[in-house]
N, CA, C and O atoms as a Tinker XYZ file with bonds, in Angstrom:
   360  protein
     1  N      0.842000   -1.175000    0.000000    73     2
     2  CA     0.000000    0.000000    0.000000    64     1     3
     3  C      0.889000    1.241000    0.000000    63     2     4     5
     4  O      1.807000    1.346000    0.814000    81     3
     5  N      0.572000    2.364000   -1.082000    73     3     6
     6  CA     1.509000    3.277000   -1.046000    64     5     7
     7  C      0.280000    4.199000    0.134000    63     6     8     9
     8  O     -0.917000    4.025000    0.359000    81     7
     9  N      1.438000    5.323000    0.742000    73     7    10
    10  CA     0.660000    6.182000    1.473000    64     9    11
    11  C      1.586000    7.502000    1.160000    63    10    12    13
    12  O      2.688000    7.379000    0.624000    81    11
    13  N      1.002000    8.877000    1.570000    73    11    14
    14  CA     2.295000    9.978000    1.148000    64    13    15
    15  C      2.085000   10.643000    2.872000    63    14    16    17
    16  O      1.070000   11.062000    3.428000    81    15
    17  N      3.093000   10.550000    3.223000    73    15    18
    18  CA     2.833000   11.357000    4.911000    64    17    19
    19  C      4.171000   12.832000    4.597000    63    18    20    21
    20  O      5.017000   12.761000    3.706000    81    19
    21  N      4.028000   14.040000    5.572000    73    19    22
    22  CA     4.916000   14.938000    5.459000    64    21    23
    23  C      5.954000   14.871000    6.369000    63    22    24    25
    24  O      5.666000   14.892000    7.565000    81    23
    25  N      7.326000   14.780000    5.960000    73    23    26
    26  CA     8.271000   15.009000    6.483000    64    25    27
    27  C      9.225000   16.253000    6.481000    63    26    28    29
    28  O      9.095000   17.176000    5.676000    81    27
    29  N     10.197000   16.203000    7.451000    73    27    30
    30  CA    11.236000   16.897000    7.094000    64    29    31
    31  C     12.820000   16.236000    7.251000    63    30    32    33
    32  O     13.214000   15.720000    8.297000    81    31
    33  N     13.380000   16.318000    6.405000    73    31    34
    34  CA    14.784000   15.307000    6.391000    64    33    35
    35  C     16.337000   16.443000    7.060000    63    34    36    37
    36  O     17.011000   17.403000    6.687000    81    35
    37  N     16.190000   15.266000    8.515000    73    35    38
    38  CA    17.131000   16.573000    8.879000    64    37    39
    39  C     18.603000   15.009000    9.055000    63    38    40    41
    40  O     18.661000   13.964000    9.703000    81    39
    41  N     19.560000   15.756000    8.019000    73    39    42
    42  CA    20.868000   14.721000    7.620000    64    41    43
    43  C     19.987000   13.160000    7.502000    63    42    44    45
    44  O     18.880000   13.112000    6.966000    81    43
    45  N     20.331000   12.539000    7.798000    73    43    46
    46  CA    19.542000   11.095000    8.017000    64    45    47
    47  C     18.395000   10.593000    8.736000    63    46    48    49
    48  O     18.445000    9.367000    8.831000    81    47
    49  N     17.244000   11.182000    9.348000    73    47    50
    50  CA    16.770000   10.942000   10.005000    64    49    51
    51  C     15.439000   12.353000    9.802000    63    50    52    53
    52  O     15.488000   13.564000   10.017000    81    51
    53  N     14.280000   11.370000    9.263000    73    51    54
    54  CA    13.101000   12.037000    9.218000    64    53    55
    55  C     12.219000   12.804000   10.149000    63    54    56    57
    56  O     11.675000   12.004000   10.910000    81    55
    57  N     11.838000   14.114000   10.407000    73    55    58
    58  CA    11.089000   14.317000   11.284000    64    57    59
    59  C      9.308000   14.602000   10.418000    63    58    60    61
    60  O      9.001000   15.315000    9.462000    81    59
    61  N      8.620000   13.842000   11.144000    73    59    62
    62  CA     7.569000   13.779000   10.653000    64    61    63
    63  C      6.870000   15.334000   11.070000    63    62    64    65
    64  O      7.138000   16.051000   12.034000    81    63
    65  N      5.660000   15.595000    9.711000    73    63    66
    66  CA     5.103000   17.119000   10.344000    64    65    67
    67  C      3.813000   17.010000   10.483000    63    66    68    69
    68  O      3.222000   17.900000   11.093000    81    67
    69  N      3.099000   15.901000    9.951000    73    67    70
    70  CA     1.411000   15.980000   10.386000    64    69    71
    71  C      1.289000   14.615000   10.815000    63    70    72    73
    72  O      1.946000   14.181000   11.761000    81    71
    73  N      0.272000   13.745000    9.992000    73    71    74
    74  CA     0.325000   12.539000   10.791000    64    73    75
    75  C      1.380000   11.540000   10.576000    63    74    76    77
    76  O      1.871000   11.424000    9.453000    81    75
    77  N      1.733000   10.881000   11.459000    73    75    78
    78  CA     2.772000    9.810000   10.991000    64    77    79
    79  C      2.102000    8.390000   10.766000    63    78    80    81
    80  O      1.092000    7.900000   11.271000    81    79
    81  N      3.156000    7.812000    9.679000    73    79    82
    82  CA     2.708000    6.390000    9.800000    64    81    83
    83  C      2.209000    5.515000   10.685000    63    82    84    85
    84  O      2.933000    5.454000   11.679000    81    83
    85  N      1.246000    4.791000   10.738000    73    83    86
    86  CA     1.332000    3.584000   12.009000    64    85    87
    87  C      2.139000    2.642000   11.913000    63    86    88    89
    88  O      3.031000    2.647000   11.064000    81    87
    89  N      1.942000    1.575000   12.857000    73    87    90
    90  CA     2.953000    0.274000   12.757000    64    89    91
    91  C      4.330000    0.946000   12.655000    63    90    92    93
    92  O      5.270000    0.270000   12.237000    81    91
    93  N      4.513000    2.195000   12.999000    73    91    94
    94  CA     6.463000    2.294000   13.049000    64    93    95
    95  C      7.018000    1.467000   14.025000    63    94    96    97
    96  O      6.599000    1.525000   15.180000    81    95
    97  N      7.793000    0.805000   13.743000    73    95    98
    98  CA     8.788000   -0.119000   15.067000    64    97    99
    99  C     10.106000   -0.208000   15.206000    63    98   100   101
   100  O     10.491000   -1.158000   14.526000    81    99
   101  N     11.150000    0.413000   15.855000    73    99   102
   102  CA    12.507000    0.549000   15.160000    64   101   103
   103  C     12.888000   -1.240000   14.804000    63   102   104   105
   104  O     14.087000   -1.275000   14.525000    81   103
   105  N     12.434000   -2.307000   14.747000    73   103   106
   106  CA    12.993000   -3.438000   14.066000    64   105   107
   107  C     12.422000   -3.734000   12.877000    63   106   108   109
   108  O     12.604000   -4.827000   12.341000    81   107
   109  N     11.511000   -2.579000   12.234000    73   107   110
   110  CA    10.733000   -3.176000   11.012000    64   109   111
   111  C     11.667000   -1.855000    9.621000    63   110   112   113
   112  O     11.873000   -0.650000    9.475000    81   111
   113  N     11.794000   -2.488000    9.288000    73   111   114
   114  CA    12.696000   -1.724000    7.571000    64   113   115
   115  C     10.985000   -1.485000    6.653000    63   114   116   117
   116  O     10.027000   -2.257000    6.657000    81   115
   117  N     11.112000   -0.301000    6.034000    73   115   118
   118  CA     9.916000    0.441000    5.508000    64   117   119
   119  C     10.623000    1.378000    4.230000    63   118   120   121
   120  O     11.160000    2.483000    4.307000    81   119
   121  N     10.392000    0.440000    2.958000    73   119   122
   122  CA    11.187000    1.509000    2.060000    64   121   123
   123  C     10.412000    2.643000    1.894000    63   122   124   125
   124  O      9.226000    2.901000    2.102000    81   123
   125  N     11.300000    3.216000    1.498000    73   123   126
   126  CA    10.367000    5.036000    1.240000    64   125   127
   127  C     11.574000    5.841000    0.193000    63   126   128   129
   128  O     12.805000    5.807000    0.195000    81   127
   129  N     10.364000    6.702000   -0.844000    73   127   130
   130  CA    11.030000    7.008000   -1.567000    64   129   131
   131  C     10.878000    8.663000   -1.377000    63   130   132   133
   132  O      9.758000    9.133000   -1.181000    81   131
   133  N     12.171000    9.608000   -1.451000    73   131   134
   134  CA    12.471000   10.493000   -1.310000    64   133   135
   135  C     12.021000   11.717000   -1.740000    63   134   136   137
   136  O     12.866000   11.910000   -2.614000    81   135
   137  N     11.037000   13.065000   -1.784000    73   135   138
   138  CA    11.584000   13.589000   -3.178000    64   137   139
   139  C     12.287000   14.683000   -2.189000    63   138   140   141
   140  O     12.192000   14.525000   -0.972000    81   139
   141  N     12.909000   15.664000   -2.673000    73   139   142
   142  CA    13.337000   17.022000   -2.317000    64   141   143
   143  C     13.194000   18.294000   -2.952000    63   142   144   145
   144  O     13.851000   18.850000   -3.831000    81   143
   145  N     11.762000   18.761000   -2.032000    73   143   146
   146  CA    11.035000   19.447000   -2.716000    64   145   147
   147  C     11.308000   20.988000   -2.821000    63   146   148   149
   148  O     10.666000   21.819000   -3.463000    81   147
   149  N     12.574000   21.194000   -1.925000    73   147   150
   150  CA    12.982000   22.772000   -1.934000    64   149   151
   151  C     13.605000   22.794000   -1.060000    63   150   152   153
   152  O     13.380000   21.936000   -0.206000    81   151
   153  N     14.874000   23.939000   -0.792000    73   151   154
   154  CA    15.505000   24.414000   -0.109000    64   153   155
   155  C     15.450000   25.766000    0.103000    63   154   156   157
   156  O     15.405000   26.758000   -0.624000    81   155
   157  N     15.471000   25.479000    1.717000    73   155   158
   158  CA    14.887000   27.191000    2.169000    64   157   159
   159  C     16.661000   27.722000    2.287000    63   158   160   161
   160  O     17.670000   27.084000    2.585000    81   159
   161  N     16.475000   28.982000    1.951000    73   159   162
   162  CA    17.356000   29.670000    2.337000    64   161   163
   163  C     18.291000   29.793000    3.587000    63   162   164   165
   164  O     17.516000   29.453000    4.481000    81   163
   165  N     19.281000   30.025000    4.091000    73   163   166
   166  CA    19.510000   30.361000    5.582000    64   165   167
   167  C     19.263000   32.559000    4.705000    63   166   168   169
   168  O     19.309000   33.364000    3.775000    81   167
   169  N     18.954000   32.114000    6.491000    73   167   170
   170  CA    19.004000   34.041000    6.745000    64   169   171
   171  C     20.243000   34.624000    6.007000    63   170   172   173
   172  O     20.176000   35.629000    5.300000    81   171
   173  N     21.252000   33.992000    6.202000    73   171   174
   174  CA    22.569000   35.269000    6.192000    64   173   175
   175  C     22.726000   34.994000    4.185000    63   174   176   177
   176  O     23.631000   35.646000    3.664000    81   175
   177  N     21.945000   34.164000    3.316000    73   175   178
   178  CA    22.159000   34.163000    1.836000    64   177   179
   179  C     20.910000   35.159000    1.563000    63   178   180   181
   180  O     20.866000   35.997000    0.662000    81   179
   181  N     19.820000   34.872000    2.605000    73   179   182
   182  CA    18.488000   36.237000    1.996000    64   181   183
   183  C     19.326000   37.155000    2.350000    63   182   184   185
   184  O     19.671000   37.681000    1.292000    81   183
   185  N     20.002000   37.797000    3.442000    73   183   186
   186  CA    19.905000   38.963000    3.434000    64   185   187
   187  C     21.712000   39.601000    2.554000    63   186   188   189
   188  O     22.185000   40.737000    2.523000    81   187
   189  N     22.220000   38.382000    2.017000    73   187   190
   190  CA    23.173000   38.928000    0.724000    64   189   191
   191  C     22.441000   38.840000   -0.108000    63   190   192   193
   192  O     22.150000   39.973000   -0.491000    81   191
   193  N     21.978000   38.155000   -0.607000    73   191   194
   194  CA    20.695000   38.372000   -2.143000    64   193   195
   195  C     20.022000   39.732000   -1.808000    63   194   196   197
   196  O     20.062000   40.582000   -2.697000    81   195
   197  N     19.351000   40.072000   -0.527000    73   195   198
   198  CA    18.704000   41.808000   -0.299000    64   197   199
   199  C     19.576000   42.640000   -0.953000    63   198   200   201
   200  O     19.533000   43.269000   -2.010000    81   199
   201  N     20.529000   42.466000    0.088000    73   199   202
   202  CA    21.798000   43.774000    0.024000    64   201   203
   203  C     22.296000   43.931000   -1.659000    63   202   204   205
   204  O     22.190000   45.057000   -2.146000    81   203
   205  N     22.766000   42.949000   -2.420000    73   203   206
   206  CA    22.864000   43.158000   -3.814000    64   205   207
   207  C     21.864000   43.949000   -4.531000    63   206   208   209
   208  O     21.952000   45.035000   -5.105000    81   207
   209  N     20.518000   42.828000   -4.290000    73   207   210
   210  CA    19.509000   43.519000   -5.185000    64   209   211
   211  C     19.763000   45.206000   -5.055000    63   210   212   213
   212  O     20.032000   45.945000   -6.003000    81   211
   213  N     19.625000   45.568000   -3.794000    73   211   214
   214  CA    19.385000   46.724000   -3.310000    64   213   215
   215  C     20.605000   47.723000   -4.229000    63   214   216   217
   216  O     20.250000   48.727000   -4.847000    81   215
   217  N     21.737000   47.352000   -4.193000    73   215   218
   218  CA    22.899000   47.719000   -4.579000    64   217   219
   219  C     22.429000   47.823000   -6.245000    63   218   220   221
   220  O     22.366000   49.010000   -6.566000    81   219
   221  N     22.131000   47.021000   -7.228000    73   219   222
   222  CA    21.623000   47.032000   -8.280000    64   221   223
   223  C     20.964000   47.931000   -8.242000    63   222   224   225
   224  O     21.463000   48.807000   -8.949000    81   223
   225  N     19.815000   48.332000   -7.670000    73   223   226
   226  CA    18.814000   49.076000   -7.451000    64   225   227
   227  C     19.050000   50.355000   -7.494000    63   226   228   229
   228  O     18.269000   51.136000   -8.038000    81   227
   229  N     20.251000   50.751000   -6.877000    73   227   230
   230  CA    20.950000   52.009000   -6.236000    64   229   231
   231  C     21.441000   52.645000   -7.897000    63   230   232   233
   232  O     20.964000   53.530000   -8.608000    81   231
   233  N     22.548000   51.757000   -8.050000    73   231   234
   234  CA    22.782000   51.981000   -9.751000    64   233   235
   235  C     22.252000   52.191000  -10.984000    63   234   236   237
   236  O     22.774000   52.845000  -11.887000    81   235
   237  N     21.328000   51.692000  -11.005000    73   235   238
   238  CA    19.870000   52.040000  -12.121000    64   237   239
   239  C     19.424000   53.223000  -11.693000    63   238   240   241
   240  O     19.156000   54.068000  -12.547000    81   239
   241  N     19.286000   53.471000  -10.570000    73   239   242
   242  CA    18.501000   54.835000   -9.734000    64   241   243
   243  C     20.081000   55.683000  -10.406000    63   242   244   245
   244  O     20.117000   56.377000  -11.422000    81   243
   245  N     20.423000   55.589000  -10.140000    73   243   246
   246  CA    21.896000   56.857000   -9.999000    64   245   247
   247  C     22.083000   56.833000  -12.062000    63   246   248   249
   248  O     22.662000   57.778000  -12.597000    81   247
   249  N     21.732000   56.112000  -12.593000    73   247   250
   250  CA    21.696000   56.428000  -14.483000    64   249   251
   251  C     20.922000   56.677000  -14.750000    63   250   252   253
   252  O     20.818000   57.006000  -15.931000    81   251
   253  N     19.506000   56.735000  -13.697000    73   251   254
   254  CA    18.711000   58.229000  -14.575000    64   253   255
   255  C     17.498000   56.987000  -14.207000    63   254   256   257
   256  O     16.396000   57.274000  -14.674000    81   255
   257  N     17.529000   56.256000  -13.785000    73   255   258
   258  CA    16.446000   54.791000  -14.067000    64   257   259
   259  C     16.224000   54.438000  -15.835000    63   258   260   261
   260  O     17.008000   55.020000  -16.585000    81   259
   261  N     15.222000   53.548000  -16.441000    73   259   262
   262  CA    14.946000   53.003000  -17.223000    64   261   263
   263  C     14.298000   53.957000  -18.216000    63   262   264   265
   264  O     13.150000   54.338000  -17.985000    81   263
   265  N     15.138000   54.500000  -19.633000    73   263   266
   266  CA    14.271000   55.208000  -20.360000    64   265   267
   267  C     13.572000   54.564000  -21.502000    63   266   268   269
   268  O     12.835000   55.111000  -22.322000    81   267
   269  N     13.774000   53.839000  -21.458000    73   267   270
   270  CA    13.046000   52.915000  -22.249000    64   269   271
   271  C     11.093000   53.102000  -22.248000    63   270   272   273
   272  O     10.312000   52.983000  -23.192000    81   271
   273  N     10.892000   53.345000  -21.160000    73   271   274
   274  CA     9.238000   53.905000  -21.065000    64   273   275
   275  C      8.698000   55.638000  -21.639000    63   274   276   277
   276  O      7.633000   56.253000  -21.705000    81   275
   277  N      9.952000   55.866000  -21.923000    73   275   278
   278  CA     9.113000   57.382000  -21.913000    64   277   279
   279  C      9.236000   57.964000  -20.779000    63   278   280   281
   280  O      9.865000   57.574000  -19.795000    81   279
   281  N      8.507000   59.092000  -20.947000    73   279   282
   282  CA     7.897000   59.778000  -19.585000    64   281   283
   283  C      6.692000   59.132000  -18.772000    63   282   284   285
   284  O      5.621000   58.815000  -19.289000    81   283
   285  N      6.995000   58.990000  -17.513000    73   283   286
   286  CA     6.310000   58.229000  -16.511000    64   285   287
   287  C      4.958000   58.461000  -16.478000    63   286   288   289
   288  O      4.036000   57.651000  -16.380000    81   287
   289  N      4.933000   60.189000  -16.613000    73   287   290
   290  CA     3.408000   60.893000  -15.972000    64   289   291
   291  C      2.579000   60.746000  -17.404000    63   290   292   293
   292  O      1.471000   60.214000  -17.450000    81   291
   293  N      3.213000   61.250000  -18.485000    73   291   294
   294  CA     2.707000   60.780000  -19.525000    64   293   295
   295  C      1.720000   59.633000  -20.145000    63   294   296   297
   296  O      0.627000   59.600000  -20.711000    81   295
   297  N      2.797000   58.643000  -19.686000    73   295   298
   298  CA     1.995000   57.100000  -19.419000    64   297   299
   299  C      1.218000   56.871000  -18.788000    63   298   300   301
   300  O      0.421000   56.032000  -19.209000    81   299
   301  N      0.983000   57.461000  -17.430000    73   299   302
   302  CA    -0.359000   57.748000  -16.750000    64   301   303
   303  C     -0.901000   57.853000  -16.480000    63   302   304   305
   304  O     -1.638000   57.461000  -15.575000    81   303
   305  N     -0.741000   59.079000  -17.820000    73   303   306
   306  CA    -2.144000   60.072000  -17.738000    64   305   307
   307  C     -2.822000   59.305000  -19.124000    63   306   308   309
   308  O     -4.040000   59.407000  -19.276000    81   307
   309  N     -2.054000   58.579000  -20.075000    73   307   310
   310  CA    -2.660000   57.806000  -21.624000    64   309   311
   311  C     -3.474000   56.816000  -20.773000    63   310   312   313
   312  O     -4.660000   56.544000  -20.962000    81   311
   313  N     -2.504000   56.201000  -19.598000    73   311   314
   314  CA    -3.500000   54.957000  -18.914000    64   313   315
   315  C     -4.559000   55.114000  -18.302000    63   314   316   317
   316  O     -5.426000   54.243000  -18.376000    81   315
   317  N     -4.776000   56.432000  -17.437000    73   315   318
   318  CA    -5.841000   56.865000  -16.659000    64   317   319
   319  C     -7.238000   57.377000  -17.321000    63   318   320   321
   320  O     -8.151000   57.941000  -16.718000    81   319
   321  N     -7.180000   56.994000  -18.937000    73   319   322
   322  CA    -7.823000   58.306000  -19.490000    64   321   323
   323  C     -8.764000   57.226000  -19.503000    63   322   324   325
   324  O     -8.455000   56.120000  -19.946000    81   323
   325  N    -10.241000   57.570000  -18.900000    73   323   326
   326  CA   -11.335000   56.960000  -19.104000    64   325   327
   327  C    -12.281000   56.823000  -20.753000    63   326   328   329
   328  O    -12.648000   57.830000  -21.358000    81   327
   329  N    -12.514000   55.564000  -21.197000    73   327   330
   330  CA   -13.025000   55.275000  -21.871000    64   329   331
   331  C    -14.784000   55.383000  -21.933000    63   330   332   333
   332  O    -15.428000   55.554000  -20.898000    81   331
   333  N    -15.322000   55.280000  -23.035000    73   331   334
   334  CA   -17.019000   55.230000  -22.796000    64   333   335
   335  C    -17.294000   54.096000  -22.495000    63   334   336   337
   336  O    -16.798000   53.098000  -23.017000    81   335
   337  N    -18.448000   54.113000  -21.266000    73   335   338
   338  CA   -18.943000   53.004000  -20.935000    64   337   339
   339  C    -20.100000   52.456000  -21.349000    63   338   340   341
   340  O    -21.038000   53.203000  -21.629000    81   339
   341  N    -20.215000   51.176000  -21.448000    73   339   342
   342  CA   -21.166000   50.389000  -22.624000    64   341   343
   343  C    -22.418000   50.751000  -21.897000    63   342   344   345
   344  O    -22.506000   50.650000  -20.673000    81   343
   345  N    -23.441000   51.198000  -22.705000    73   343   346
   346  CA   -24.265000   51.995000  -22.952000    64   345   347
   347  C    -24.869000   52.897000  -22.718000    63   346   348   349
   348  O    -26.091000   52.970000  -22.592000    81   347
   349  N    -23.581000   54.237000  -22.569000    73   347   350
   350  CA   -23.431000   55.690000  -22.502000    64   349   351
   351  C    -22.649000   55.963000  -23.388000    63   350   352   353
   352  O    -21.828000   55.281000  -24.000000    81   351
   353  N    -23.037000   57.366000  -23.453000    73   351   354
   354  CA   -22.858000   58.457000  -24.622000    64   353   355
   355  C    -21.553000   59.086000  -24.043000    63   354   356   357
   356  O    -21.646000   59.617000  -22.936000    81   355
   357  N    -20.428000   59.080000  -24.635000    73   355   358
   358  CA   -19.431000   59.992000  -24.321000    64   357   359
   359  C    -19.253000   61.228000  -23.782000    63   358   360
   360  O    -18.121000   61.700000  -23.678000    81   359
C-alpha cells in the first residue's frame, strides 16, 4: 500500500510534520522514496541576495532609471484616461 505522509529530512533521520505512519517499530525496515522538494534559504544568503539587489537598485537609480518607457506621468495620464462606458454616450 503506497501512502504519502509529510516530512522533514534533517541529515539522516526524518522528522515527521502531520500525521505519521502507524505500525512504526525501530525493528521493522519500511522503504520510502524520497523527493526534495525545496531548499529554504539560511538568513545570512536572503539577506546577501537583499543587500545586492538593493545595490543594483541604487545603480539604475543613480543612471537616470529606465528610459526605455518614456515619460512616466505621460503614461499615466494615456492609462488613466477613461473610456465610454457600454451603454453611454461619451
Amino acid at each position: 500500500m503506497r501512502a504519502t505522509y509529510r516530512a522533514v529530512l534533517h541529515g539522516n533521520h526524518l522528522e515527521w510534520r502531520d500525521e505519521e505512519p502507524q505500525d512504526l517499530s525501530p525493528d521493522r525496515e519500511i522503504e520510502v522514496s524520497v523527493t526534495i522538494l525545496g531548499t529554504s534559504d539560511s538568513p545570512v544568503n536572503a539577506k546577501a541576495r537583499g543587500a545586492a539587489m538593493a545595490a543594483a537598485l541604487e545603480r539604475l537609480a543613480a543612471a537616470g532609471g529606465p528610459r526605455s518607457f518614456g515619460d512616466a506621468a505621460e503614461w499615466e495620464r494615456e492609462t488613466r484616461e477613461e473610456g465610454a462606458l457600454p451603454g453611454r454616450e461619451p
